[in-house]
N, C-alpha and C positions, 0 to 999 in steps of 0.2 A: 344540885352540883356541890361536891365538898371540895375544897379546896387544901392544898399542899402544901403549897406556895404561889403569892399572888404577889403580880404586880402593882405598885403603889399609886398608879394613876388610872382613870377610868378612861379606855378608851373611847373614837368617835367611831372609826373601823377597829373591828377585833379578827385577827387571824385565828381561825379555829383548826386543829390539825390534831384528829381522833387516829387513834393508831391502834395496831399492839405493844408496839414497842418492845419486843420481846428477841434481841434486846433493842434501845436506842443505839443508831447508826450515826456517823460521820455523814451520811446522806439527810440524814431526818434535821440534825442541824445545818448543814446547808441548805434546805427547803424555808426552813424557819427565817434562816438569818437573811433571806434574800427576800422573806417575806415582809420584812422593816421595815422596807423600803416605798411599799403603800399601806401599813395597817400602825396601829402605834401598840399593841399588844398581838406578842402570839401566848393561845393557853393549849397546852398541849394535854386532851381530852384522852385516860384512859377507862373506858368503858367495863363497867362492873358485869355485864353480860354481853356478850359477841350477837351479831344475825346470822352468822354462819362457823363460827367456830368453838373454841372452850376452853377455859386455861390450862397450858400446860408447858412444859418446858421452867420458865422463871413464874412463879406466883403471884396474883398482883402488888402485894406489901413489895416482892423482889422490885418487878416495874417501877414502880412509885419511887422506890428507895434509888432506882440508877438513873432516872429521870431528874432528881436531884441534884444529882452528884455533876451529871452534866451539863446542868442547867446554872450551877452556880456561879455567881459574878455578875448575872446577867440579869438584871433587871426588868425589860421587858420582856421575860419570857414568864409564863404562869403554867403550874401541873395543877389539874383536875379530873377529879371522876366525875362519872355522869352514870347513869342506874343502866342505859341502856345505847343500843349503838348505832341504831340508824341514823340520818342526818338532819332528820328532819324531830328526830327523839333530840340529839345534840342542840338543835337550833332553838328545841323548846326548852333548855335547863340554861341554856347560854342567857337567851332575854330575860329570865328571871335572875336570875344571876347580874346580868349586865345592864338590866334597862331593855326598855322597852323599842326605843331611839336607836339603840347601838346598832351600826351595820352588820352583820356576818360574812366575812370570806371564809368558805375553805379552802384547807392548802390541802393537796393530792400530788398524786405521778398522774402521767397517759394513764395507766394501768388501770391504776383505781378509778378515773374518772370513768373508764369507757364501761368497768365491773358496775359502778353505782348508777348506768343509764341505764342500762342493760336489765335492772333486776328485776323482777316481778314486783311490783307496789300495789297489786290489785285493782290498777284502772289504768286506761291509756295514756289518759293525763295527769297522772300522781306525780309525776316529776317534775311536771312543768310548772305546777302548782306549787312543788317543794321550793323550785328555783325563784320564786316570787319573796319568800321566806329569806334567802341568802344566796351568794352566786360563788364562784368558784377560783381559784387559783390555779393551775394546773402547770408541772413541770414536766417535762418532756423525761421520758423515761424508755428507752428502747422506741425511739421516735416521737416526732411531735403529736399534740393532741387535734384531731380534727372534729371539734363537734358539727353535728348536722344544725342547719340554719337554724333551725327553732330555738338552741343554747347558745349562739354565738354571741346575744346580747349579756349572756348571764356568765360568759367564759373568759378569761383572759390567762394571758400568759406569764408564766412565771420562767425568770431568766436564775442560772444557777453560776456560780462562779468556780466554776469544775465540770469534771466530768462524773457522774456516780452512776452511770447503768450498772455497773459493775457491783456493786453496794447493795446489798443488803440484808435484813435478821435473818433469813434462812440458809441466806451463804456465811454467816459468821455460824450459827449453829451447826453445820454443816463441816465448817473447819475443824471447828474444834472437837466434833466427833470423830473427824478423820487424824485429830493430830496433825495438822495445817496449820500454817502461821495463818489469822486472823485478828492479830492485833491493828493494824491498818485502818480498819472495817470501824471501830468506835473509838469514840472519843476518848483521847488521855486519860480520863479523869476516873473513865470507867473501869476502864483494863482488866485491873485486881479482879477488881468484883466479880466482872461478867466472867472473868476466868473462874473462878471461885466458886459462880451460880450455876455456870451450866457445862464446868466441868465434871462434876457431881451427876451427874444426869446424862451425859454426852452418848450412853448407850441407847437412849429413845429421842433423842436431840433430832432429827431430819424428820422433816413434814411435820412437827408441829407447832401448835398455832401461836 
């Protein structure tokens, strides 16, 4: 795991929240900042190879660089890479990384969580075994998360201080191809930039990764 920017103290819980980030939303820090409140670190994990996608739109150096920008002032929050993007790939660069001790949450939507049970892992019980490794945070996104019994013990709920269904990277890339206000959608800090990065680009901007 290389690091970008790291927080100054060692966690007991670490909020772990792999994205693409392409770009960071005004959602993605809400998830984060609500996540504080049971983790004492979140590191916001962008993965040098996707499971299902590829870069395109902003470049990783771009990510990295607006991950930054948003993240500034804020102490407990951490950017890193990780080589690879499954969760259970993340969970094994975090402990070396963090200790062997250190808890893992991940932070997700509904969305993501029900996409990462759902996936083919090559065995019945590859999940279950994953969930032994780290458990989950899950925020309600286009409805709450209902895992089936088997994760209820590895699942809890993540409360958000807003609303963001509304929120996120493919509707900001989406706008700004149509020539839509999408300033809204991220954070101050970012604005310039993300106008900058993927205005440039905004004619292949929808549906990617």
């Amino acid at each position: 795991m290389e690091f970008f920017r790291s927080s100054a103290d060692r966690p007991g819980r670490l909020g772990v929240f792999p994205g693409t980030f392409n770009p960071v939303t005004v959602a993605h820090l809400a998830l984060a900042e609500s996540a504080l409140a049971v983790v004492e670190e979140v590191v916001f994990v962008l993965p040098r190879q996707f499971p299902h996608k590829t870069y395109s739109g902003a470049s990783f150096e771009q990510r990295v660089e607006l991950l930054g920008m948003a993240l500034a002032g804020k102490p407990r929050f951490s950017v890193a890479a990780c080589e690879r993007g499954l969760f259970a790939e993340i969970a094994g660069e975090c402990r070396e990384a963090y200790g062997a001790d250190v808890r893992l949450s991940f932070l997700c939507g509904r969305d993501a969580a029900e996409r990462i049970a759902n996936w083919d892992y090559g065995s019945p019980g590859a999940y279950l075994e994953m969930l032994q490794q780290f458990d989950l945070l899950v925020a309600a996104r286009g409805g709450e998360y209902c895992p089936p019994e088997s994760l209820v013990s590895s699942c809890a709920r993540l409360e958000l201080s807003g609303a963001f269904d509304h929120v996120s990277a493919s509707e900001v890339r989406t706008r700004i191809g149509n020539g839509e206000p999408w300033e809204h959608l991220v954070p101050a800090a970012v604005r310039r930039r993300v106008g900058e990065i993927y205005a440039a680009g905004k004619k292949r901007l929808p549906g990617t990764g």
